[in-house]
C-alpha positions in Angstrom: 7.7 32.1 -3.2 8.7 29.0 -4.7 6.5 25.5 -5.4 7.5 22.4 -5.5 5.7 18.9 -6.2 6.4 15.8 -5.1 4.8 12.3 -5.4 4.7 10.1 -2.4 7.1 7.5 -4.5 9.9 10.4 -4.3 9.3 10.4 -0.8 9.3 6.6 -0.4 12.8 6.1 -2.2 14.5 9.0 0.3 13.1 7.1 3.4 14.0 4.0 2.2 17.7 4.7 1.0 18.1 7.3 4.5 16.6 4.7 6.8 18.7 1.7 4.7 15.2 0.5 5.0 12.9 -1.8 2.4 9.5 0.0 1.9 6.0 0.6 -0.2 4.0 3.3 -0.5 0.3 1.9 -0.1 -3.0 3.6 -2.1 -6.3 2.9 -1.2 -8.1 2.9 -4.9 -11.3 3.6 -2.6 -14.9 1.4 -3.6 -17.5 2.7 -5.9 -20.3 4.7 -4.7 -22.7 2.0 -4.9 -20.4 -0.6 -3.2 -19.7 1.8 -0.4 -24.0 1.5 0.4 -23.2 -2.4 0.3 -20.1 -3.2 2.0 -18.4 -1.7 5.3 -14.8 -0.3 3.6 -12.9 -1.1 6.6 -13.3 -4.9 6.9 -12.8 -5.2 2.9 -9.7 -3.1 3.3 -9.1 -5.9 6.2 -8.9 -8.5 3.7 -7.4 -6.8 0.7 -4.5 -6.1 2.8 -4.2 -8.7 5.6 -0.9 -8.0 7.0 -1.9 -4.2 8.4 -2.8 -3.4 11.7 -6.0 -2.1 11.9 -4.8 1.1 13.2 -3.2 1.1 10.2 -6.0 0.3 7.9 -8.0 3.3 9.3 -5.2 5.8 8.4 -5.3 4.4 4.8 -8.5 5.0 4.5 -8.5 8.4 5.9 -5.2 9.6 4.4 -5.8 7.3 0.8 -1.9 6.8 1.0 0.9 5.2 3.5 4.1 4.5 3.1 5.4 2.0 5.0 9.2 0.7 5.6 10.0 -3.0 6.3 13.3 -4.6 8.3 14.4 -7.0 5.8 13.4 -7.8 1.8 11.3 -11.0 2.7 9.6 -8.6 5.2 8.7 -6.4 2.3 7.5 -8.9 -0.3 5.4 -10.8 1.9 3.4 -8.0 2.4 3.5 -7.0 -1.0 2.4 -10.9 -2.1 -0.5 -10.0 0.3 -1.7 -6.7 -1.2 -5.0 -6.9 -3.1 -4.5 -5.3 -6.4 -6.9 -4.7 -9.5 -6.0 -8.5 -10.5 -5.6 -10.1 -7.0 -2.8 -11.1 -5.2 -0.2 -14.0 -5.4 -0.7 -14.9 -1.7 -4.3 -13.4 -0.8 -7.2 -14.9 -2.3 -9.2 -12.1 -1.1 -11.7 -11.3 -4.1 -13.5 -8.5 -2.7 -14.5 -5.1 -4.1 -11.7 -3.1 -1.9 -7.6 -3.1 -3.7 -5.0 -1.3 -3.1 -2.4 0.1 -5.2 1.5 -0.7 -3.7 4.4 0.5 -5.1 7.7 -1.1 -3.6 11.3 -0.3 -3.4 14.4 -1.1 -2.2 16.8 0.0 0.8 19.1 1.8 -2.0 15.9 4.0 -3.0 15.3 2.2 -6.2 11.3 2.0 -6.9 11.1 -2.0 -7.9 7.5 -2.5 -9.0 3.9 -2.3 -8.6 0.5 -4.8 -7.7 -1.5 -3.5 -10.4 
């Protein structure tokens, strides 16, 4: 038997070159215990990351990871601009608890950055 390992950002960058397709893989970073007796998780979610479904939203939070592939490069960077990180977002002023983690990369399968 053989075992192999491989980070959802390996599998991101073989979708996104095989589908010729821009993508992101998207972590929830999850709340603190505390915050979770505070807050409801799925509407901050909601507003850390705006342009999901909220199908969408919900398999985040029960999978902790997505990867998601976009039609075009503006597509993709909108959505990224939108994403919540650890020190905001360049087009959500969202300042909630929830954040995500997004890495992004491009339709050749190069990773290009991340939100945090």
């Amino acid at each position: 038997m053989k075992t192999f390992t491989a980070h959802p950002s390996d599998y991101l960058k073989l979708l996104c070159k095989t589908h010729n397709k821009w993508g992101m893989t998207v972590y929830s970073a999850g709340l603190l215990d505390e915050e979770y007796e505070k807050y409801n998780y799925a509407e901050e979610l909601r507003k850390a990351v705006p342009w999901m479904t909220e199908d969408q939203v919900f398999d985040l939070i029960l999978d902790e990871c997505l990867i998601v592939l976009f039609d075009s490069k503006e597509e993709m960077y909108d959505a990224f601009d939108q994403s919540k990180g650890r020190k905001g977002a360049r087009c959500n002023d969202y300042d909630g608890p929830a954040d995500v983690v997004v890495v992004s990369c491009d339709n050749e399968g190069n990773l290009l950055g991340e939100n945090v």
